[in-house]
C-alpha positions as CSV (number, residue, x, y, z in Angstrom):
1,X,-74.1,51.4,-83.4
2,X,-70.8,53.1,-82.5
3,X,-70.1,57.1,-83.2
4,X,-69.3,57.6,-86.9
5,X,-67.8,61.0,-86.0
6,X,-64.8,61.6,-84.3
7,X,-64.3,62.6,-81.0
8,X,-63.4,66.0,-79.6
9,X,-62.6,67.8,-76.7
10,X,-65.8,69.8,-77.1
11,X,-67.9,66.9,-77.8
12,X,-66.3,65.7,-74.1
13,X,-67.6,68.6,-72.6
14,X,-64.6,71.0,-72.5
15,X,-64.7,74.5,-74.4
16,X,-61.5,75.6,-74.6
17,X,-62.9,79.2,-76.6
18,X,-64.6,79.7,-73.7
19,X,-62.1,79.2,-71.3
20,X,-59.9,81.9,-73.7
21,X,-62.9,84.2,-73.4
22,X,-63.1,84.0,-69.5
23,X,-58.8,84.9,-69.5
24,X,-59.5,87.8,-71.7
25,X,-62.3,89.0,-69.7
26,X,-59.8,88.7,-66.1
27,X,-57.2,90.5,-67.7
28,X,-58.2,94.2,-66.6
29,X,-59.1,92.6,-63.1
30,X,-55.4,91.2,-63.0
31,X,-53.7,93.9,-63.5
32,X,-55.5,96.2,-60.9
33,X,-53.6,94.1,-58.7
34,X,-49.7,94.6,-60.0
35,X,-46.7,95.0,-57.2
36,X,-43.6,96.4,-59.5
37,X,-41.8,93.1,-58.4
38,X,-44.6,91.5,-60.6
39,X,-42.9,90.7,-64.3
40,X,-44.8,90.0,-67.2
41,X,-48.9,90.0,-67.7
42,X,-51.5,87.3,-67.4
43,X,-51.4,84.3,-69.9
44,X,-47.9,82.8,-69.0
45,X,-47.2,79.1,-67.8
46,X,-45.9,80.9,-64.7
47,X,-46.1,83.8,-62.7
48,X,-42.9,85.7,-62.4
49,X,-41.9,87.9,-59.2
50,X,-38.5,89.8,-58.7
51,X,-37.1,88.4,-56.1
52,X,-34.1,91.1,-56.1
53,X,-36.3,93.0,-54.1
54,X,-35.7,90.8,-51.1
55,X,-32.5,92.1,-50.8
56,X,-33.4,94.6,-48.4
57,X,-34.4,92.2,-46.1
58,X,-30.9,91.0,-43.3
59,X,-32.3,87.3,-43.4
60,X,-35.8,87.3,-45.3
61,X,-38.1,84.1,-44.4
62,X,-40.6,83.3,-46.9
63,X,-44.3,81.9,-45.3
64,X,-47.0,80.3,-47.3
65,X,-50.3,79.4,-47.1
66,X,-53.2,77.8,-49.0
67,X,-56.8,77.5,-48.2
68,X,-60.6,77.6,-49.9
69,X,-63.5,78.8,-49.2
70,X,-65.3,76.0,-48.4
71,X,-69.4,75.2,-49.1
72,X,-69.8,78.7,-49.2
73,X,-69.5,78.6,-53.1
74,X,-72.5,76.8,-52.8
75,X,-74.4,79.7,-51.5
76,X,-72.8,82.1,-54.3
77,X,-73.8,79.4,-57.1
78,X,-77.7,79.4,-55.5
79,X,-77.7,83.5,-55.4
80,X,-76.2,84.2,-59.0
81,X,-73.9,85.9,-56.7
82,X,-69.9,85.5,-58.0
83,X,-67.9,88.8,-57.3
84,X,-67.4,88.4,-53.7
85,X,-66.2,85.0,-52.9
86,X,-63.3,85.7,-54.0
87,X,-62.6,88.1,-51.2
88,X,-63.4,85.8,-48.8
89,X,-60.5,83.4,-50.5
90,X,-58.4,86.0,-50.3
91,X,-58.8,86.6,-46.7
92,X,-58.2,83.4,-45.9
93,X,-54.9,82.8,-47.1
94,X,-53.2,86.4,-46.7
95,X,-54.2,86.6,-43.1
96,X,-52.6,83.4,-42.4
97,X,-49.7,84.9,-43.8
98,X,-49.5,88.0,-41.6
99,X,-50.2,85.8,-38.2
100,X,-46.6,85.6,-38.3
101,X,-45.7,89.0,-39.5
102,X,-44.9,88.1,-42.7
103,X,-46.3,91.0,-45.7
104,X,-48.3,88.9,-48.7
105,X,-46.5,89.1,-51.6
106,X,-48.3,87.3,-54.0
107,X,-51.1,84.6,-54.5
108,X,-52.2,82.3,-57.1
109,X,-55.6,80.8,-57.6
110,X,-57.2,78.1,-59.2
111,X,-60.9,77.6,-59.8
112,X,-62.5,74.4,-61.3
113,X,-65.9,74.2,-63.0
114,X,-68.4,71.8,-64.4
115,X,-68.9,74.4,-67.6
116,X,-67.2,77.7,-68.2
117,X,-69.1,80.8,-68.2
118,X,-66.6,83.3,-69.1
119,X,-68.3,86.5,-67.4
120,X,-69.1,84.2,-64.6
121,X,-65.6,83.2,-64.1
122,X,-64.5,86.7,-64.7
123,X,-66.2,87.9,-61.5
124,X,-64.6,85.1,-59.7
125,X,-61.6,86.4,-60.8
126,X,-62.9,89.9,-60.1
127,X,-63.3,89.5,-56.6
128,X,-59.8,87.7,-55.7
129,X,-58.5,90.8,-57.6
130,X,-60.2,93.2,-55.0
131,X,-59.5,91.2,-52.3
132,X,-55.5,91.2,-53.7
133,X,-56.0,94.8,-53.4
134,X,-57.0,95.2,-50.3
135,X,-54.4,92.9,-49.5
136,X,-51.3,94.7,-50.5
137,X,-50.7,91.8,-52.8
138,X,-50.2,90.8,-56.2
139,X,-52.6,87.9,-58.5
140,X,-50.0,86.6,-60.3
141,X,-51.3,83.7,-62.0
142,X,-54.1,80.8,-61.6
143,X,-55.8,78.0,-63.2
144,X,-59.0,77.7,-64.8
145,X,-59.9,74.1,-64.9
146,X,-63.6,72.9,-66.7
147,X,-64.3,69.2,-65.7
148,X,-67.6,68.3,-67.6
149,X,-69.3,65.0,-65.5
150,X,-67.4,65.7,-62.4
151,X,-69.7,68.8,-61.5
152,X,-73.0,69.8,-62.8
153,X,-72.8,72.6,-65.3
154,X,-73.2,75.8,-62.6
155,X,-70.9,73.9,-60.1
156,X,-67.2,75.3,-59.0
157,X,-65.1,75.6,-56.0
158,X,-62.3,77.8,-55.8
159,X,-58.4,77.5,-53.8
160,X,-55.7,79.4,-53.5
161,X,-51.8,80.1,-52.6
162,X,-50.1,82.9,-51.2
163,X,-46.6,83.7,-50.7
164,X,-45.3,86.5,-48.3
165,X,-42.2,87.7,-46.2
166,X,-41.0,88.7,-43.0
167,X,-37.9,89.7,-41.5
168,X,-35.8,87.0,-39.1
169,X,-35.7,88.6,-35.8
170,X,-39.7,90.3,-36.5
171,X,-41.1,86.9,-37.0
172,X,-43.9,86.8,-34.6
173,X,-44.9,83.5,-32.9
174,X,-45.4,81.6,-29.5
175,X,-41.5,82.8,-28.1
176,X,-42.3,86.3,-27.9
177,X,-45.6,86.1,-25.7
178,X,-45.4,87.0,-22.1
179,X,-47.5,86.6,-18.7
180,X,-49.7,90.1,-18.7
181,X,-50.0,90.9,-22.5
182,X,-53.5,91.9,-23.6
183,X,-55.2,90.2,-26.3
184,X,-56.7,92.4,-28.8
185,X,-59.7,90.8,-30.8
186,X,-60.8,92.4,-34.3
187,X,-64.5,92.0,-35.1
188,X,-65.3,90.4,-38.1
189,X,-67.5,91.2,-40.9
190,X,-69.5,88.4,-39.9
191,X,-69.7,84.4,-40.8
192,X,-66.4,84.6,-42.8
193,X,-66.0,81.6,-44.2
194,X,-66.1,78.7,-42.2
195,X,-68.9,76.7,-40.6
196,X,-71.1,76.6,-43.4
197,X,-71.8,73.3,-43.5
198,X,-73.6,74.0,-39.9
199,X,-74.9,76.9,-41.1
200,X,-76.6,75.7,-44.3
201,X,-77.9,72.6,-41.9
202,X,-79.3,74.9,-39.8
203,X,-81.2,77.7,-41.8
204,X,-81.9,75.6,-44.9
205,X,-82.9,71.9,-43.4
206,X,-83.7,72.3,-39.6
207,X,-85.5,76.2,-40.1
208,X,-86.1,76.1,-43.4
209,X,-85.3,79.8,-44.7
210,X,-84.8,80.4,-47.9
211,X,-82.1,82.5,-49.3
212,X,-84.4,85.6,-50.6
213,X,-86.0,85.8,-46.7
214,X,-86.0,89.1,-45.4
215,X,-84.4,88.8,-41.9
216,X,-85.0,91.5,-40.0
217,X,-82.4,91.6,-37.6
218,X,-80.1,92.0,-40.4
219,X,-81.7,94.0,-42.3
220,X,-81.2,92.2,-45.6
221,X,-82.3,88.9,-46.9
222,X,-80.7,86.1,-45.7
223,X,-78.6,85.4,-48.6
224,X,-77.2,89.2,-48.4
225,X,-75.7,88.1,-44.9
226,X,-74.5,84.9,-45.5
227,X,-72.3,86.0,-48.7
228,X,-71.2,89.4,-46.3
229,X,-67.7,89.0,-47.7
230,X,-64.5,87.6,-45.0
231,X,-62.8,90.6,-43.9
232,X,-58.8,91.0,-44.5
233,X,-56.9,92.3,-42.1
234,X,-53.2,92.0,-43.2
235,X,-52.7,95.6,-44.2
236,X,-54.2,96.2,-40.3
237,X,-52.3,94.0,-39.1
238,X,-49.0,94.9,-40.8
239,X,-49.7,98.7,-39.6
240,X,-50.0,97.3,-36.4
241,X,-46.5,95.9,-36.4
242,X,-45.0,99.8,-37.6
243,X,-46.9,102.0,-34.7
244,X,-47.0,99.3,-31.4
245,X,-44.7,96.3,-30.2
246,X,-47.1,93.1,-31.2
247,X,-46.1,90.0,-29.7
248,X,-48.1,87.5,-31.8
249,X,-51.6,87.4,-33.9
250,X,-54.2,85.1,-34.3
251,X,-56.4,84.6,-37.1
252,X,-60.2,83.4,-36.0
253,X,-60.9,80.8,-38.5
254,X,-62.3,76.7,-38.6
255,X,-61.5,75.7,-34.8
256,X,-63.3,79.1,-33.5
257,X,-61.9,81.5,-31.1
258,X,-60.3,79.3,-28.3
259,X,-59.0,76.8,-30.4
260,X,-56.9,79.1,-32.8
261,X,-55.9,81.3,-30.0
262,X,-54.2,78.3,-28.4
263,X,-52.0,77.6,-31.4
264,X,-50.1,80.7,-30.7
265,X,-49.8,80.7,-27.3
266,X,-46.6,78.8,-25.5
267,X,-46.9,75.8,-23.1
268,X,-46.2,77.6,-20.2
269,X,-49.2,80.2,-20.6
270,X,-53.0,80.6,-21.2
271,X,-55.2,82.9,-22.7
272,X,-58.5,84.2,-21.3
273,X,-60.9,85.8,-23.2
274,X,-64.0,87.3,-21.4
275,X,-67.1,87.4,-23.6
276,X,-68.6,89.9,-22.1
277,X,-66.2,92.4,-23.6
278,X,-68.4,92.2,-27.0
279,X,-72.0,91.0,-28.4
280,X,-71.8,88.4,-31.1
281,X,-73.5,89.4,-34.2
282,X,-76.9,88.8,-35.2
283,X,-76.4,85.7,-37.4
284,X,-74.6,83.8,-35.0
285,X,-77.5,83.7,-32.7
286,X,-80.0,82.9,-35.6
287,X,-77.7,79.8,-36.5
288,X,-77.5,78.6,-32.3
289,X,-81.6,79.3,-31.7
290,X,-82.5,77.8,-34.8
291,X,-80.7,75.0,-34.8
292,X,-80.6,74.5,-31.0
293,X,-76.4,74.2,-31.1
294,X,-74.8,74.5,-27.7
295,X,-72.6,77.4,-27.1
296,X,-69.8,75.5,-27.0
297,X,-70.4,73.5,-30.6
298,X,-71.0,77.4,-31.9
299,X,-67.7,78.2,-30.3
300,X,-65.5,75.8,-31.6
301,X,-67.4,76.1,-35.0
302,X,-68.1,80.0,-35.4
303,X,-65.9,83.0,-34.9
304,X,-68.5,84.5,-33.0
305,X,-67.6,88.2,-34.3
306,X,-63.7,87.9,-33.8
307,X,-62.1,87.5,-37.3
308,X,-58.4,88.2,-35.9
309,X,-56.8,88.9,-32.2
310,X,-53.5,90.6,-31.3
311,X,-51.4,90.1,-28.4
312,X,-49.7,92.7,-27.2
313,X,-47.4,94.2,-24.0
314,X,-49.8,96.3,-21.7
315,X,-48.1,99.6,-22.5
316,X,-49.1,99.2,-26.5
317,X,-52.4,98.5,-26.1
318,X,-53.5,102.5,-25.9
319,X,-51.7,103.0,-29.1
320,X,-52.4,99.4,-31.0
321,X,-56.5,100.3,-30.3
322,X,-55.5,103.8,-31.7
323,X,-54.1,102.4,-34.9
324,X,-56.7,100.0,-35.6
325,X,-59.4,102.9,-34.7
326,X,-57.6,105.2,-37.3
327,X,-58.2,102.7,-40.0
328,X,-61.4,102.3,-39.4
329,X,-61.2,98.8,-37.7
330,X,-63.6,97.9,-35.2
331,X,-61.0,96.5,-31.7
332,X,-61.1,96.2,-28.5
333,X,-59.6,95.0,-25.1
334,X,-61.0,91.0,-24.7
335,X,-58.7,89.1,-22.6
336,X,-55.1,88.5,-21.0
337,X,-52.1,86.3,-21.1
338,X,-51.5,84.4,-17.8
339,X,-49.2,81.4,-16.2
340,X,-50.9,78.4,-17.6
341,X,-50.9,77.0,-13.7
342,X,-54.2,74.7,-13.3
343,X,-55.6,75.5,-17.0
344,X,-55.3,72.5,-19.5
345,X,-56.0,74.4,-22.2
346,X,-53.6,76.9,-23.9
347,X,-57.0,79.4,-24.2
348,X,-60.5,79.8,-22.8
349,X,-63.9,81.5,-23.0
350,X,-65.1,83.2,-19.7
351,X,-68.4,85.3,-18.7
352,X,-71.1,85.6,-20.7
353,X,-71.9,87.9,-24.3
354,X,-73.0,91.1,-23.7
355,X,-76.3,92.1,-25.1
């Protein structure tokens, strides 16, 4: 017999007092993250910026970018774990932004759910609001979004948008790279976020690990290192550009090291990076023994402990190391620009890791 009762939104699976709950909750997160071009507070259709204060740029370019984090939710849903992904969404939009000089203004962010958990949602919230912070930029808005027989009641995924600036003649890119720059490489904090779909392949279906395994090469349980949070480097990055002539940046993400190297560098040149120069991080050779992946499927999959490079004239390199020591990032000297000649590729691996 059909329903006697009406139908409601809640009966459908949507709690909107929950969803209120879960904004209240974000609020004091939020607002850690306030530029004074931000107008306004949380709880607006839109997010409001002052864009006066772009008159002190000559010829101001705006960049934006939007990204995810990939099936690495999935590993934060397993562990109960929901106050750090939100760093690594972070990272993955503002230092696309600052590849080509441009300082992250602002991002938005918009996380969908089978059920809302306020608290839960709040620590999402919680950790893009770090991550903002560490980022220089402002959370100006998002989007909370509870779809009810789409996704199981602990499912989500998260996105974001970010908006930043740079100066005309200080955007960075392929056209100021030059024959006998060094390239700079910035260790990452480890996995970051992409290749997780290998990664879960490997240590959950071919080795079968579980999440609460103690790995001793880490020192931590394997769930500890695969939610280590992306590291952001725009404010590096940004400081970079103020003490040392930086001719481009690149930002290690899906594609690996040789593949998003190659996307900054001009036709005419190529990029060698010699492994050697550094020893790839313990995780990265318990996803290529366990699962038996080639080097070169890690490569193109992995960032293999470079999260971000720089590429800079020879006679900055003394001082760009200097700045990136003095704020406590880990960088070194991995490679060179030179004419492209008989290289196909734009940028290549060579030698072997060190151990």
């Amino acid at each position: 017999m059909p329903e006697t009762t009406g139908a409601s939104y809640a009966a459908a699976g949507v709690d909107i007092e929950a969803g209120d709950r879960a904004v209240e909750l974000m609020k004091e997160w939020v607002k850690k993250t306030k530029r004074p071009e931000v107008l306004g507070g949380l709880g607006g259709f839109a997010g409001l910026f002052d864009a006066s204060a772009l008159k002190r740029y000559e010829r101001p370019l705006l960049a934006s970018a939007t990204d995810g984090v990939g099936t690495k939710v999935d590993l934060a849903r397993k562990m109960g774990v929901y106050d750090t992904i939100g760093h690594d969404l972070v990272g993955m939009v503002v230092d696309d932004l600052v590849v080509c000089g441009a300082e992250p203004l602002f991002m938005t962010d918009y996380i969908c759910v089978g059920k809302v958990h306020p608290e839960r949602v709040a620590a999402i919230v919680k950790g893009i609001a770090e991550g903002c912070v560490l980022a220089g930029c402002a959370l100006v808005g998002g989007e909370t979004a509870e779809h009810p027989g789409l996704l199981g009641p602990d499912d989500f995924d998260v996105a974001g948008a970010g908006t930043g600036v740079v100066e005309y003649d200080q955007l960075l890119g392929a056209d100021r790279i030059r024959e006998g720059d060094a390239v700079i490489a910035m260790a990452s904090s480890g996995l970051h976020s992409n290749g997780y779909s290998l990664v879960r392949h490997v240590v959950f279906d071919r080795a079968r690990m579980t999440l609460d395994q103690h790995v001793e090469e880490f020192g931590r349980t394997l769930g500890e290192e695969l939610l280590e949070p992306t590291k952001i480097y725009s404010l590096d990055c940004l400081a970079l550009t103020r003490t040392a002539e930086v001719h481009g940046f690149s930002h290690i993400t899906g594609g690996g090291l040789a593949n998003n190297l190659a996307r900054v560098i001009p036709d005419h040149l190529h990029a060698t990076v010699d492994r050697s120069t550094w020893t790839p991080g313990a995780v990265f050779d318990l996803v290529g023994t366990a699962g038996n992946v080639e080097q070169l499927e890690l490569e193109k999959t992995l960032n293999m402990g470079v999260g971000m490079m720089a590429i800079v004239p020879e006679v900055s390199v003394d001082v760009a190391l200097q700045t990136l020591a003095d704020r406590g990032v880990d960088a070194w000297v991995a490679g060179e620009i030179l004419e492209r000649g008989d290289h196909r590729d734009g940028a290549a691996l060579t030698g072997t890791y060190s151990h």
